[in-house]
N, C-alpha and C positions, 0 to 999 in steps of 0.2 A: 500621549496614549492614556487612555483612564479603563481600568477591569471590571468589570462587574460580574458576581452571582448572582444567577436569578435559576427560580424553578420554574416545571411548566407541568403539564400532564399527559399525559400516554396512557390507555387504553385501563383508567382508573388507577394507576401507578403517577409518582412524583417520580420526575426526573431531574437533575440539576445540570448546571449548563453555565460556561464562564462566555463573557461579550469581553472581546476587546476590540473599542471602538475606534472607528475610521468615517471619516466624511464623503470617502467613496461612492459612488452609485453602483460597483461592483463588492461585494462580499466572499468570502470562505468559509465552508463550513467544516471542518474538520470531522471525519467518523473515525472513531476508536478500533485496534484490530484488534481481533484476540478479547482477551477478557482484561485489556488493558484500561486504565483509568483514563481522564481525560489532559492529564498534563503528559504523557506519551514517558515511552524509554528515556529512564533518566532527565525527563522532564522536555524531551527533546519536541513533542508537539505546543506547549507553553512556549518555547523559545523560538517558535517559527511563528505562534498566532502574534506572540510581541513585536517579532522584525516585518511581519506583513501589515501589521497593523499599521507601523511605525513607518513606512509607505506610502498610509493612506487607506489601506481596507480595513474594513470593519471584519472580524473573527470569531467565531462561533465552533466553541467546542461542547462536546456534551459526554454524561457516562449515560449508555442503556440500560435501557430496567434492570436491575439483579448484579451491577454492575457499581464499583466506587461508591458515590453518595446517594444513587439514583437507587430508587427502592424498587419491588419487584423479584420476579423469578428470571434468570439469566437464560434466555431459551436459544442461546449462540446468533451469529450472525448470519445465517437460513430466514432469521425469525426476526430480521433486526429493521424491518424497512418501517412499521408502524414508528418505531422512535424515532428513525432518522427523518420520516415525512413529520413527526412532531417537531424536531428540532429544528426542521425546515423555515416551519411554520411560526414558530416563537421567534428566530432569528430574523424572520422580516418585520413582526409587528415590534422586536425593540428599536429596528433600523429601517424605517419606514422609506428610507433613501433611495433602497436596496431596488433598484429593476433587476438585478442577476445575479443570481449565484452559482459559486462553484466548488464544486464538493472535492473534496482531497481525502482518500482513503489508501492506507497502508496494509498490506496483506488480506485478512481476509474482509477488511472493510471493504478495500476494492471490492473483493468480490459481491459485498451484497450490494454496491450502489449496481453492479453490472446485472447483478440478478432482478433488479428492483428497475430496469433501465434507465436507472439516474430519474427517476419520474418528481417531479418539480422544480429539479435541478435546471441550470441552462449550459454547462460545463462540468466536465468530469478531468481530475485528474488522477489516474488510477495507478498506485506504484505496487511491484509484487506482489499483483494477484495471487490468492490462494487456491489450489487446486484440487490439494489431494483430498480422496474421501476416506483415507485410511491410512492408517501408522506405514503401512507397509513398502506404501507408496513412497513415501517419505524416506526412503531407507537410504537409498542414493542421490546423487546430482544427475540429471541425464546423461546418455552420452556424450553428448556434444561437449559439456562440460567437462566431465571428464577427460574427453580428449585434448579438451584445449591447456588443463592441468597439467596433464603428462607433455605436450609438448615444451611448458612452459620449463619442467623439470630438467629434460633433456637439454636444453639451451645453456643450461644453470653448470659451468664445469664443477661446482659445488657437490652439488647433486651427484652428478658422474662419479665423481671420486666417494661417493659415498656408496655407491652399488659398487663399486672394484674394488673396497675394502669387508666388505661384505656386510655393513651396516646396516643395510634394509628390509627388513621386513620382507621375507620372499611369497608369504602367503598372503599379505594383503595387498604386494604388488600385483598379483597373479588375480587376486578378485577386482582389484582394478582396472587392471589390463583387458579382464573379458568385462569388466561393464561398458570397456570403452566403445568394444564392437557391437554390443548390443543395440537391436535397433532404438529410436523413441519410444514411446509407448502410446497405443492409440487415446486418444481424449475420451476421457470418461464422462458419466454424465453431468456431473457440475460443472468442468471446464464445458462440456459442450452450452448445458444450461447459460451460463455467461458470456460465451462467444454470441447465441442467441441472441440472449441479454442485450448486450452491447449495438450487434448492427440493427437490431432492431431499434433502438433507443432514436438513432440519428444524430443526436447529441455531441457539438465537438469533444472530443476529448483526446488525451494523451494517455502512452503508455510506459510508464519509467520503472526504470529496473536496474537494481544495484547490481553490480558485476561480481562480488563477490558469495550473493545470496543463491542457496538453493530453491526456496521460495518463485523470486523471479524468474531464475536459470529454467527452471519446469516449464513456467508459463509462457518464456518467448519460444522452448520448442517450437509451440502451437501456432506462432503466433503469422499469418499470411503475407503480414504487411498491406494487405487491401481494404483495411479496415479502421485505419488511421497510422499515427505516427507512434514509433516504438523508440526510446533511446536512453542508453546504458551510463549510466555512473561508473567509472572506471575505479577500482578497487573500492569501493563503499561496501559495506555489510550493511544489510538488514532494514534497520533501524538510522541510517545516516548519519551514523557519530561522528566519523573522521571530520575534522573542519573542511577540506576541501568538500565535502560530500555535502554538508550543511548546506554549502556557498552554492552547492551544483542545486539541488532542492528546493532553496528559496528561489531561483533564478528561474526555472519551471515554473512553481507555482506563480509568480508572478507573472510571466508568462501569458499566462491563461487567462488570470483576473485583469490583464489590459486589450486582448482580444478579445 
């Protein structure tokens, strides 16, 4: 595997962008979530472009305008499809090998490749889409989740014995317990935007969600199952640190870039 920086340009802005090369005819391109840099939480997207690579694909990360080393105004990822269709575009002329590529976006990257419906992409693999338009939303885990917490508590004789010595917290049991009952909440416009997004797109792709995350938890509410495949990282948070979760991540993406 050999790495190279290379910059490109975006809508009169320099952006920069790391290759890690593969002899593949399939490629990855990696999009940033959040105002994240492009070597990912604790370097964890660097350490997937390395074992994908290491494979056999060629890898392609990049920071958006206003973002790490890439210059510009950071206008979130609403506004983010100009750089990604840049990074697109750089990533086949350094890998001219390239007939396909597949985009892998974490939180609200997913969400602008689904917003953007993966357009020049040929594969999408979307993990814990972003949802909410506002803090508030953000407040809780859905129901669903919730309830599947609290069953898990009750099972726990641990737990038990911690409510019959009176150790619990009875007021934030008591706001737990009613978010349990609470219904979902209907989809708002950007989830709806994105669900749009996506069937319209046609585009294979996948939808992966750590089981620990509120993030994903939100998203698969929504989520039909008639619109592709949907599957859960069993205890993983967020960002995929645990090493099992790693091993669960690169086995998906991989996945996709041999279909």
């Amino acid at each position: 595997m050999s790495r190279q920086h290379v910059t490109f340009e975006c809508a009169g802005e320099t952006l920069v962008g790391t290759l890690d090369r593969g002899a593949s005819r399939s490629g990855l391109l990696i999009v940033s979530g959040g105002n994240e840099i492009r070597s990912g939480t604790f370097g964890g997207q660097a350490a997937l472009a390395a074992r994908i690579a290491a494979a056999g694909f060629p890898v392609f990360r990049f920071d958006r305008r206003g973002v790490g080393d890439s210059s510009g105004e950071n206008l979130g990822f609403r506004e983010s499809s100009e750089d990604i269709l840049a990074a697109n575009a750089k990533f086949r002329e350094l890998c001219p090998q390239i007939n396909r590529v597949v985009a892998f976006g974490n939180c609200d990257a997913a969400s602008a490749l689904m917003l953007m419906s993966g357009d020049l992409c040929d594969a999408l693999v979307l993990s814990n889409p972003w949802t909410f338009e506002d803090a508030a939303e953000d407040a809780l885990p859905p129901p669903s989740a919730i309830r599947s917490r609290y069953a898990e508590k009750l099972r726990n004789p641990a737990e038990l014995l911690r409510l019959l010595r009176g150790e619990v917290n009875m007021a934030k049991l008591m706001r737990g317990l009613w978010g349990a009952v609470e219904k979902a909440p209907e989809p708002n416009s950007l989830l709806q935007d994105m669900l749009d997004g996506l069937v319209g797109s046609s585009k294979p792709h996948v939808i992966l969600i750590a089981e620990k995350d509120r993030t994903g938890q939100a998203f698969a509410v929504h989520w039909d199952g008639d619109s592709g495949d949907l599957y859960t990282c069993p205890g993983a948070s967020h960002a995929y640190v645990e090493p099992h979760a790693r091993n669960w991540l690169e086995t998906q993406v991989l996945g996709m870039l041999g279909g």
